[in-house]
matplotlib code that plots the C-alpha trace (Angstrom):
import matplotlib.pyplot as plt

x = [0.0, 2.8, 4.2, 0.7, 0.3, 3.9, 3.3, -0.2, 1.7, 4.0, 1.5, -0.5, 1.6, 3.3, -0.9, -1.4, 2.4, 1.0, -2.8, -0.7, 1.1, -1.4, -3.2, -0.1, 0.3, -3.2, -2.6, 0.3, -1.5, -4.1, -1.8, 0.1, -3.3, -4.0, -7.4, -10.1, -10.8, -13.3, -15.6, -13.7, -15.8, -19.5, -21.0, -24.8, -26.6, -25.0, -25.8, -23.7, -25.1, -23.9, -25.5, -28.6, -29.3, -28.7, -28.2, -27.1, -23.3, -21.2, -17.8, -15.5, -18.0, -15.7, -15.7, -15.4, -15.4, -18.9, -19.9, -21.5, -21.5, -24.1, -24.4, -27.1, -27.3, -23.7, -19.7, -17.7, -14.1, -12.6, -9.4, -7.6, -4.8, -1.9, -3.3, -4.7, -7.6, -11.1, -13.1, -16.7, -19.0, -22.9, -24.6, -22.4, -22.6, -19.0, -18.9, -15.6, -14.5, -10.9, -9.2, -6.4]
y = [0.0, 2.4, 2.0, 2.7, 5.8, 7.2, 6.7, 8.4, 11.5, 11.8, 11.6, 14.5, 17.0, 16.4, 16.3, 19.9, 21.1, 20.0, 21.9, 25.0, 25.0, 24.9, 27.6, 29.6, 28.7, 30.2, 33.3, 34.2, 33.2, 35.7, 38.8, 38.2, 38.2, 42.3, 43.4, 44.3, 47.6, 49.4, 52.4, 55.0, 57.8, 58.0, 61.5, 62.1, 59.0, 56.0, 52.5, 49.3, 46.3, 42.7, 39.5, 41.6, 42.7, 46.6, 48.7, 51.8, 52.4, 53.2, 53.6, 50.5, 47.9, 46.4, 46.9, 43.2, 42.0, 41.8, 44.9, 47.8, 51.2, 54.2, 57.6, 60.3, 63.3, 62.2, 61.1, 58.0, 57.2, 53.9, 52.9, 50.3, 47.9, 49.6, 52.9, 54.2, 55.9, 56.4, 59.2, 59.2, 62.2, 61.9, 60.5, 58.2, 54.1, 52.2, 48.2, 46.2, 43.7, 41.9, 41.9, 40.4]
z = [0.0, 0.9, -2.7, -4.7, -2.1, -3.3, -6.8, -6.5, -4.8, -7.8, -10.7, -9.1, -9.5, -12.7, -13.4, -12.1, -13.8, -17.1, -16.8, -15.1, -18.2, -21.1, -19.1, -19.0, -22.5, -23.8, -21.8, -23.5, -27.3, -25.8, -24.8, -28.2, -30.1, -30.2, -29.1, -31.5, -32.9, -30.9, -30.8, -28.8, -29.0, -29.6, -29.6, -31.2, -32.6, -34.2, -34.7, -35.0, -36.3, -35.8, -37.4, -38.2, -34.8, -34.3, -30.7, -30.3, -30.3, -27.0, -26.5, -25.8, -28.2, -30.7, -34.2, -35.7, -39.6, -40.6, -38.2, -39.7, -38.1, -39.1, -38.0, -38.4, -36.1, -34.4, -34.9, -33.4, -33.3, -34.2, -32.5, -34.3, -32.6, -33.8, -32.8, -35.9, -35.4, -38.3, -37.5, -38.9, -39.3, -39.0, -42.1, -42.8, -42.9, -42.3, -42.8, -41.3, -43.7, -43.8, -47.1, -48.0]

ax = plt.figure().add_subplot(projection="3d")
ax.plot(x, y, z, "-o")
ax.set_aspect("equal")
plt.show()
């Protein structure tokens, strides 16, 4: 019994090592993948509209491929990753597509 208990002991820990590690490992593929681009600045009325369903636009939402962003009596700011910025005037409809 003493030997099984020993054994047991040792595989436990190499156990936890290993799942401490993947975690570790998909934090650092997260902080190397940069954040979306999002609305910065929202002033007036716009609108951004996701898979057909539209809200009203606030700062901080992202601004993903497929988004589209319209404004009528207002302006927003799009801050990009590599801190480029788009800003929009009122009456004015903005899609965000990836082209390569």
């Amino acid at each position: 019994m003493g030997p099984t208990c020993l054994m047991a002991r040792a595989v436990v820990p190499a156990t936890v090592l290993f799942v401490l590690n993947a975690v570790s490992g998909f934090a650092q593929d997260a902080a190397r993948t940069p954040a979306p681009a999002h609305l910065d600045y929202v002033d007036g009325t716009a609108t951004l509209e996701r898979e057909g369903q539209a809200e009203t636009a606030a700062p901080g939402m992202p601004f993903v491929p497929g988004d589209r962003l319209q404004t009528t009596r207002g302006r927003v700011e799009v801050l990009f990753p590599d801190g480029s910025a788009l800003a929009i005037d009122e009456f004015t409809t903005v899609s965000c597509r990836i082209t390569r």
